[in-house]
C-alpha positions in Angstrom: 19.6 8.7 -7.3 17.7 6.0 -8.6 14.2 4.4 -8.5 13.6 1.6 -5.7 10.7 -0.6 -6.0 9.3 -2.8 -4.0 6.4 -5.2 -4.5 4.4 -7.8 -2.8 1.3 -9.7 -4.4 -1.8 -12.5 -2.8 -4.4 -14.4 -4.5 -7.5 -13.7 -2.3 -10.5 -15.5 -2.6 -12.5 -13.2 -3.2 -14.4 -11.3 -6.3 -12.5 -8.6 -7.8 -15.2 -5.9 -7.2 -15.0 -6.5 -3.5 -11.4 -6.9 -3.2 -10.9 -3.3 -4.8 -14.0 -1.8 -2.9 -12.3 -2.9 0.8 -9.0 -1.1 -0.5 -10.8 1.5 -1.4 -12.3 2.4 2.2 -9.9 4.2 3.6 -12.4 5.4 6.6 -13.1 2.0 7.6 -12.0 -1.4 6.2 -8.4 -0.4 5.2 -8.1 1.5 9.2 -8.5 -2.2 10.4 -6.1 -3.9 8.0 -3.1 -2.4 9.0 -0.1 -3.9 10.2 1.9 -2.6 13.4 4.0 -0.7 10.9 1.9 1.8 10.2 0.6 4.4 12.8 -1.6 7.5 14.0 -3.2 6.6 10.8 -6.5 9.4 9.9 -8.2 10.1 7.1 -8.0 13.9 6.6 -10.4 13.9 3.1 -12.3 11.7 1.7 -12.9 8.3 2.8 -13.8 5.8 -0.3 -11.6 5.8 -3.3 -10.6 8.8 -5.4 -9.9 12.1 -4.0 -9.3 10.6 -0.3 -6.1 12.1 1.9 -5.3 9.8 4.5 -1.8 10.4 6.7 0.1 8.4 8.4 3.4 7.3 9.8 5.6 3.9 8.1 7.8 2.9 10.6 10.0 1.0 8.1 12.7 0.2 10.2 12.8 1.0 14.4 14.7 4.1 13.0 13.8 4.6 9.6 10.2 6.5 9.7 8.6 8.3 6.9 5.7 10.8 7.5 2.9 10.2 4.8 0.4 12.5 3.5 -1.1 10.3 0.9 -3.5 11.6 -2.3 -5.5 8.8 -3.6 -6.6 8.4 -6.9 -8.3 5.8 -9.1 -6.1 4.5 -11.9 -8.9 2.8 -13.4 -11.7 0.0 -11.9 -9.3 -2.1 -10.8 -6.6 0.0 -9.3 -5.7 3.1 -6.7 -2.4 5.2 -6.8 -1.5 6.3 -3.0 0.9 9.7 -3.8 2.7 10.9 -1.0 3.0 14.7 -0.8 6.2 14.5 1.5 8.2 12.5 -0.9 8.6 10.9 -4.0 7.0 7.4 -3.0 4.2 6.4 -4.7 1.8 3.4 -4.1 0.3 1.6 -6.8 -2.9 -1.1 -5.6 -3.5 -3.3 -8.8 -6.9 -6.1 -8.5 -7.3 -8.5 -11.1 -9.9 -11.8 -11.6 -8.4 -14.9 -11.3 -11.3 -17.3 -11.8 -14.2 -17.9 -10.1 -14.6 -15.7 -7.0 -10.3 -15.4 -6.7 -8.4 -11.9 -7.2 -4.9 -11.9 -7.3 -3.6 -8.0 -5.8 -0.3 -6.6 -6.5 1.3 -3.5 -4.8 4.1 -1.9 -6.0 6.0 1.3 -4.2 8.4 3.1 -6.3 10.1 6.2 -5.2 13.7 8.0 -6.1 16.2 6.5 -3.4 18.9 8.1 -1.9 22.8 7.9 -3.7 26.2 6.6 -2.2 26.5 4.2 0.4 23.3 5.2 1.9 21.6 4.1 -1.5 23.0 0.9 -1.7 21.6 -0.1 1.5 18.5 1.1 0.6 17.9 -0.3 -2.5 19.0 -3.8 -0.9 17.4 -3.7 2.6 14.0 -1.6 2.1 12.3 -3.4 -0.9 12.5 -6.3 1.5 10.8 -4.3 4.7 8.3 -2.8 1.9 7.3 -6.2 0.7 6.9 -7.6 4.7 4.7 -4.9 5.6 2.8 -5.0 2.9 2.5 -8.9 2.7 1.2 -8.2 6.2 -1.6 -5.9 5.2 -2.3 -8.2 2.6 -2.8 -11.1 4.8 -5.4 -8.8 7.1 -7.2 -8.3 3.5 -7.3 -12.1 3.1 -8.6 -12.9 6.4 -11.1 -9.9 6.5 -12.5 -10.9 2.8 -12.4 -14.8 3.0 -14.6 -15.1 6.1 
């Protein structure tokens, strides 16, 4: 086995503090943000930030779906881990300034892929799903912050 990643990043223009506060809200702002990829979506602790549970279901290809149970916690003031209890992936949200009233946001999902044949696909097809879904929440973040 070996580690996959996938990552996908936006410039929003936006402040920092805000971009990382409308990740943060799981209950509300983050609900409304996500792409047809993700479904029966719930917040089961939590809400806002650290110590939130939220589930849901990635459907990263028509047949490749992957039941999440995700534990949030707060790297630092700028960043959120998403750990899923059902598998190895992991989720990293990273904010950062980039001049006046700009943010640049990078997320990066790592998890231990699968060997043989099966891993080879993997490690060349998914990164490429991971980074379209997430470009697509991404885009909802734009749009719902630069209004």
């Amino acid at each position: 086995m070996s580690t996959v990643s996938a990552s996908t990043s936006r410039r929003i223009q936006a402040p920092a503090d805000r971009v990382v506060a409308a990740l943060a809200d799981y209950r509300e702002t983050r609900a409304r943000l996500l792409p047809a990829a993700f479904t029966h979506y719930e917040v089961l602790e939590g809400g806002v930030g650290d110590g939130t549970v939220a589930r849901w279901k990635l459907h990263a290809t028509k047949k490749r779906v992957r039941d999440v149970v995700a534990d949030v916690t707060s790297t630092d003031a700028h960043g959120l881990l998403e750990s899923d209890r059902n598998s190895s992936l992991r989720t990293a949200w990273r904010v950062e300034e980039a001049g006046p009233g700009a943010s640049d946001v990078v997320v990066t999902s790592e998890w231990q892929g699968a060997g043989g044949v099966g891993g080879f696909f993997e490690r060349t097809f998914a990164p490429r799903g991971l980074q379209r879904i997430y470009g697509e929440l991404l885009d909802e973040l734009a749009a719902e912050l630069e209004r």
